[in-house]
Steps between C-alpha positions, in 0.01 A plus 500: 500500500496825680599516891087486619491162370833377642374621810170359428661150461726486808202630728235255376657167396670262761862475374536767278828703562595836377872425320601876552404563873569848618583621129170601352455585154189577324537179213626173507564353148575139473684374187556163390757334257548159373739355305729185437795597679464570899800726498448640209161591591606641844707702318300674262235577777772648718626718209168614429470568885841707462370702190137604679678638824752651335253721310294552831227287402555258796598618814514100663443175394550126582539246292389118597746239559290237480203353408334503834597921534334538123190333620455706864586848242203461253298301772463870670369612099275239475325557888425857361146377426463252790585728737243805354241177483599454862480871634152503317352219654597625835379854492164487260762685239359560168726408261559713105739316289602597154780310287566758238809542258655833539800647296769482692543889529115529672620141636454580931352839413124339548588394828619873588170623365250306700745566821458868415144504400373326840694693693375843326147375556598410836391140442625310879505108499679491156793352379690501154739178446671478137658188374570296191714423233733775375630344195142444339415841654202336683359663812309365772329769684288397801337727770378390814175706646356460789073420456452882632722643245371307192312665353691831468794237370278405203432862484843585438646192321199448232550700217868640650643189425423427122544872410871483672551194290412648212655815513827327480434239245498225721218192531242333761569167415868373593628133629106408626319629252201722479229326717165520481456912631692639283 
């Protein structure tokens, strides 16, 4: 998830918590292992740990100690989508949601594009949040526009979107399928 929809969480949904506070960073990967063997397990994750920072690839982390720590980390994943339900219920927000498969290379790149192209076209009352599932290279992109800025949303998203896709070999239909507009 990238730092909007941290942010997102921890502002809209009773609870939620942000486990870095003061030390932002602009993605927050969560990574889960199971195996047979507690300590062997808690090893391998903290080696892996070890081998990402040492290549500068993560610059913090925490790992969960128990189950109850596990739960409150991907509980702030899972309110990504309650919490953007929540925001658009409260201000009239129009919602555009597209679960797409992305190469990993183009992965966040769509999210950068539609940040750049509304604010090019000077499009207020938008926002870009990117989330989803890194190791099946499935993106959920969602953008919240106010009712006054809709229309020149749908402007800007409506082909953009499918020829971005496209242009790097990627797919509309990821983890929820295709749906019945596209």
């Amino acid at each position: 998830m990238d730092r909007q929809c941290l942010d997102l969480v921890c502002e809209h949904i009773d609870g939620a918590r942000d486990p870095f506070p003061g030390d932002v960073h602009p993605f927050y990967c969560l990574v889960e292992a199971a195996g047979s063997c507690a300590e062997h397990d808690m090893a391998k994750v903290n080696s892996f740990v070890d081998a990402l920072v040492l290549r500068d690839i993560v610059t913090d982390g925490t790992v969960a100690q128990d189950p109850a720590q596990r739960k409150r980390l991907w509980q702030l994943r899972e309110d990504i989508t309650l919490a953007l339900n929540k925001v658009a219920r409260e201000t009239g927000a129009h919602q555009h949601k597209y679960d797409v498969s992305l190469p990993l290379s183009a992965y966040y790149g769509l999210v950068e594009a539609f940040r750049e192209r509304f604010e090019t076209h000077q499009v207020a009352g938008t926002t870009v949040y990117g989330f989803g599932h890194v190791g099946d290279c499935n993106l959920h992109l969602n953008m919240l526009s106010l009712p006054e800025a809709d229309q020149s949303v749908e402007d800007l998203v409506v082909p953009f979107v499918y020829d971005f896709i496209r242009d790097v070999n990627g797919s509309i239909s990821a983890e929820h399928g295709i749906g019945r507009l596209k």
